[in-house]
C-alpha positions in Angstrom: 0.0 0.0 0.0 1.6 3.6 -0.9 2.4 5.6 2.3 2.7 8.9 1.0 -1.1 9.1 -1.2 -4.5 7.7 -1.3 -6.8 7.6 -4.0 -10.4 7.6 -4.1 -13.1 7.6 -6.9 -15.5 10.4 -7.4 -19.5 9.9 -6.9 -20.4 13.6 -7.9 -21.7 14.3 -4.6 -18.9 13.7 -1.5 -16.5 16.3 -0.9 -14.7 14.7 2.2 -11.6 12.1 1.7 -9.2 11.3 4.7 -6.1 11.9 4.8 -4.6 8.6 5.9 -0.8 9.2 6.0 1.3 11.4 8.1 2.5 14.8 7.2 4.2 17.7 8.6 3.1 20.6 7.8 -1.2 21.4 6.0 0.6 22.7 3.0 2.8 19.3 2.3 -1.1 17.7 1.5 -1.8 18.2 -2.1 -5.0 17.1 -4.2 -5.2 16.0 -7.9 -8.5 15.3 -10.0 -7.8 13.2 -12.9 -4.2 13.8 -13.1 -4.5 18.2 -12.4 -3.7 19.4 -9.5 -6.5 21.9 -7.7 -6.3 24.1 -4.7 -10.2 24.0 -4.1 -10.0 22.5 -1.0 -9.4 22.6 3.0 -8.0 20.4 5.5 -10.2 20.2 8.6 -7.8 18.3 11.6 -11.2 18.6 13.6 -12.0 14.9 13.2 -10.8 11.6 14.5 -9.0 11.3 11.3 -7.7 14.7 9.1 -9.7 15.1 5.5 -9.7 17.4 2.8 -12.9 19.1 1.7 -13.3 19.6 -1.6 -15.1 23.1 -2.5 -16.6 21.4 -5.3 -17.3 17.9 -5.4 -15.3 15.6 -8.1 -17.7 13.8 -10.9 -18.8 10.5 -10.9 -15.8 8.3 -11.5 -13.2 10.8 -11.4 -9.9 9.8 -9.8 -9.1 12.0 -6.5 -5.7 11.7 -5.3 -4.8 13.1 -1.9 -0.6 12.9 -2.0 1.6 14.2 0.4 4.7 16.7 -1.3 7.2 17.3 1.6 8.2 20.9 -0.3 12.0 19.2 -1.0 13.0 22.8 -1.7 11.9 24.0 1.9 14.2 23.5 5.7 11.4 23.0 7.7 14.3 23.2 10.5 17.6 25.4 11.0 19.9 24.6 13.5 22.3 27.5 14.9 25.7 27.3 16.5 25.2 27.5 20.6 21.1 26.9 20.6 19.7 24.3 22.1 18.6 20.7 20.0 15.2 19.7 21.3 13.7 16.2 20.6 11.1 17.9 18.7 12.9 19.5 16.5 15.9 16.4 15.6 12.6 14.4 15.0 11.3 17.3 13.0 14.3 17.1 10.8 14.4 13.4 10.5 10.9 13.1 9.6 11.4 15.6 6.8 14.1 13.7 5.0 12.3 10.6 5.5 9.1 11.9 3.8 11.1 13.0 1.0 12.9 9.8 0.7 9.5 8.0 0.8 8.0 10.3 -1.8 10.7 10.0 -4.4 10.6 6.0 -3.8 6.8 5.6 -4.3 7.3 8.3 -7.3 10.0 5.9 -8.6 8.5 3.0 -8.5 5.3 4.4 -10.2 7.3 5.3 -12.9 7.9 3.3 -16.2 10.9 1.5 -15.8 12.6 -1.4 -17.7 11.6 -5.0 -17.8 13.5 -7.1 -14.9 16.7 -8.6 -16.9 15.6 -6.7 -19.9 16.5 -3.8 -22.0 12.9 -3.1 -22.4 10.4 -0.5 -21.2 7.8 -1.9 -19.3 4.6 -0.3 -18.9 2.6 -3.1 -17.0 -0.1 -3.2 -18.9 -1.0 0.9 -18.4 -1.7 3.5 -20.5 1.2 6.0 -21.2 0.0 9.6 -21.3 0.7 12.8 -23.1 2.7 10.8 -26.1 3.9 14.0 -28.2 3.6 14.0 -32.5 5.7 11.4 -34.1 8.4 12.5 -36.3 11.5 9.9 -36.9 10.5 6.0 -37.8 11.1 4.6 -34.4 8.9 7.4 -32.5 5.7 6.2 -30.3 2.5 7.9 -31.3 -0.8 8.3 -30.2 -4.4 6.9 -30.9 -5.4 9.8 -32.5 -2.6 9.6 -34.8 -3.2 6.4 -35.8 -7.0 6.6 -35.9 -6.5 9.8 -38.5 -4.4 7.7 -40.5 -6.3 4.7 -41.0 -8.8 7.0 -41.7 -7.4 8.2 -44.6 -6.1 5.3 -45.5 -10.1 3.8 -45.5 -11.6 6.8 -47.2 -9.1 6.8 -49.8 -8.3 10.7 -48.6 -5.2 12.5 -49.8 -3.9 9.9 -52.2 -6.0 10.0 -55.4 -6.4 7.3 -57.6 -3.2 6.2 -60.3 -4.6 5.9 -63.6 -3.6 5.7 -67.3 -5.6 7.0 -70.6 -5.0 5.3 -74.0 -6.9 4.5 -77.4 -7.7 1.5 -78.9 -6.6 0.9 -82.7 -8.5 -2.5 -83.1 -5.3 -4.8 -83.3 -3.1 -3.8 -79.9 -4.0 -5.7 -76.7 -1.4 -4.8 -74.4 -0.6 -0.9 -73.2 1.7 0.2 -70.6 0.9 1.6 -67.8 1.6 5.1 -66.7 2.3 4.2 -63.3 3.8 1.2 -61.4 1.1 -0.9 -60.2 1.1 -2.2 -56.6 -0.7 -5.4 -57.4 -1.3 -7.5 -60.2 -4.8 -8.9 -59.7 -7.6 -7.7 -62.3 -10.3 -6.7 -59.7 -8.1 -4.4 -58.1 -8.2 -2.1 -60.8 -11.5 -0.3 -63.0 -11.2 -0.4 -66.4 -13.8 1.1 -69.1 -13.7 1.3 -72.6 -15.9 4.9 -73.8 -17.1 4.4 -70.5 -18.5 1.0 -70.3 -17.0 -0.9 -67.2 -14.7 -4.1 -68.2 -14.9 -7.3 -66.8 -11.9 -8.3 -64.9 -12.0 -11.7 -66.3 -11.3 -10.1 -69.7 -7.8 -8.7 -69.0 -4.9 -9.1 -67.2 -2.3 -7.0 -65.2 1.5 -8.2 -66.4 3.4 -6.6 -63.0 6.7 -7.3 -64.4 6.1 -5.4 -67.4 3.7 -2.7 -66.1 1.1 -3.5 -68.6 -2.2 -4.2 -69.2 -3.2 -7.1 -71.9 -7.3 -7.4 -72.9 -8.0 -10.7 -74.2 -9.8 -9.0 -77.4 -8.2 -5.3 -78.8 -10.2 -2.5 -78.1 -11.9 -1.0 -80.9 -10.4 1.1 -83.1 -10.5 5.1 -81.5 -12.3 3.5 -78.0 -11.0 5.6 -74.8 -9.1 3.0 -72.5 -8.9 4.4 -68.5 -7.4 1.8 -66.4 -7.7 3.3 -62.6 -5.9 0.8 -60.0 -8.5 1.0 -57.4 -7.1 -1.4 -54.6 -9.9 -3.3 -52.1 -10.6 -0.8 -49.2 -12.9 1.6 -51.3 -14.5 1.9 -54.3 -14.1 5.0 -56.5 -16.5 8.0 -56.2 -13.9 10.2 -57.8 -10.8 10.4 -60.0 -7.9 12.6 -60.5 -8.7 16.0 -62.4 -9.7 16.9 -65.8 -12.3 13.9 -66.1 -15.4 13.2 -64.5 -16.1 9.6 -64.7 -19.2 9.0 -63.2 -19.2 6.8 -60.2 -19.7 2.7 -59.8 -21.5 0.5 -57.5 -21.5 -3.1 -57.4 -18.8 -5.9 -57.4 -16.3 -5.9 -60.0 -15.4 -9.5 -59.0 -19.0 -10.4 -60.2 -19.3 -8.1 -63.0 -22.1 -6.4 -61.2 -22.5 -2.7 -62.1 -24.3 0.5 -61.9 -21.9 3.2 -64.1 -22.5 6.9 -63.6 -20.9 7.7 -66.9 -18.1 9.5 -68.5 -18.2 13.5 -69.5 
């Protein structure tokens, strides 16, 4: 059990919470709600036990720490050549350091440490705070960080669409691609010909060769788009200077509603 705090929970109604270590002096007894400290309070000694009282009481389930700071920077005793040392003041003294010492020991061993016979941090299974902005590779981050970039990783946001134009001259099957495609599997990309969506099944992506190669040549002056859509979303838009409509359904079973092309 800590000697030099207690914590309690919050019910939004009681403002009372006993102080249940020793302390020297009424300004060594500090109060945190949630992790900030607050000054809202008094300690009434008038009881069998001493307890702050909180001006306001804390909200329901808030964490309310009562923690004793021994004011390190602070000689709550000077001794001068030729006076007299009274018991009460050498026990003074002593009990002074030892506070301290006990504060910076519980602080200590509160505090994320590394992993017995390891190299490792340890954080025993709690949450660690105030995690600043990744910058390098090997930085920690934060959920927020990672929620905003798997968001925009889901809705497709910041990193439009590759896609390559050509025309059909009614002999060519294979074209090469404008950009280098990321996988090789037909469904993962659209394809229309003057705007009519393609079956997958009727061409294929050649990876090592960056191509694309329809079983049956376009028509002579047809407008090829190939867009590499990947799985996560399907496309709603495409990069500038076209308008191609928007598709719903299931490439992998040819099943399509096709906004058209303008």
């Amino acid at each position: 059990m800590p000697t030099t705090y207690n914590d309690y929970t919050g019910d939004g109604s009681n403002t009372f919470f006993p102080i249940n270590f020793e302390y020297l002096e009424d300004e060594h007894v500090t109060v945190e709600v949630d992790g900030v400290a607050t000054t809202a309070f008094t300690i009434n000694t008038a009881q069998a036990t001493d307890r702050v009282e909180m001006n306001v009481a804390p909200g329901a389930t808030a964490n309310v720490r009562v923690r004793r700071q021994s004011q390190r920077d602070t000689d709550l005793v000077d001794f001068e050549n030729g006076s007299v040392l009274t018991e009460r003041e050498l026990d003074r003294a002593y009990q002074h350091n030892r506070y301290l010492h006990e504060e910076i020991g519980e602080r200590n061993d509160s505090s994320l440490q590394k992993a017995e016979g390891s190299t490792s941090w340890d954080a025993q299974g709690e949450q660690i705070k105030n995690v600043g902005i990744p910058t390098n590779a090997s930085d920690a981050t934060t959920k927020s960080y990672v929620d905003s970039a798997i968001s925009a990783i889901n809705q497709d946001t910041g990193n439009p669409p590759s896609f390559s134009k050509f025309t059909g001259d009614g002999s060519e099957t294979d074209f090469t691609l404008t950009f280098s495609t990321n996988v090789t599997t037909s469904a993962a990309f659209l394809v229309t010909i003057d705007g009519e969506v393609i079956d997958p099944d009727d061409y294929t992506i050649v990876g090592l060769s960056n191509e694309i190669r329809f079983d049956t040549p376009p028509a002579n002056t047809k407008e090829i788009l190939v867009i590499e859509r990947g799985y996560k979303t399907a496309i709603t838009d495409v990069p500038t200077d076209y308008d191609y409509g928007f598709i719903v359904g299931d490439p992998v079973t040819a099943s399509y509603s096709y906004g058209g092309i303008a």
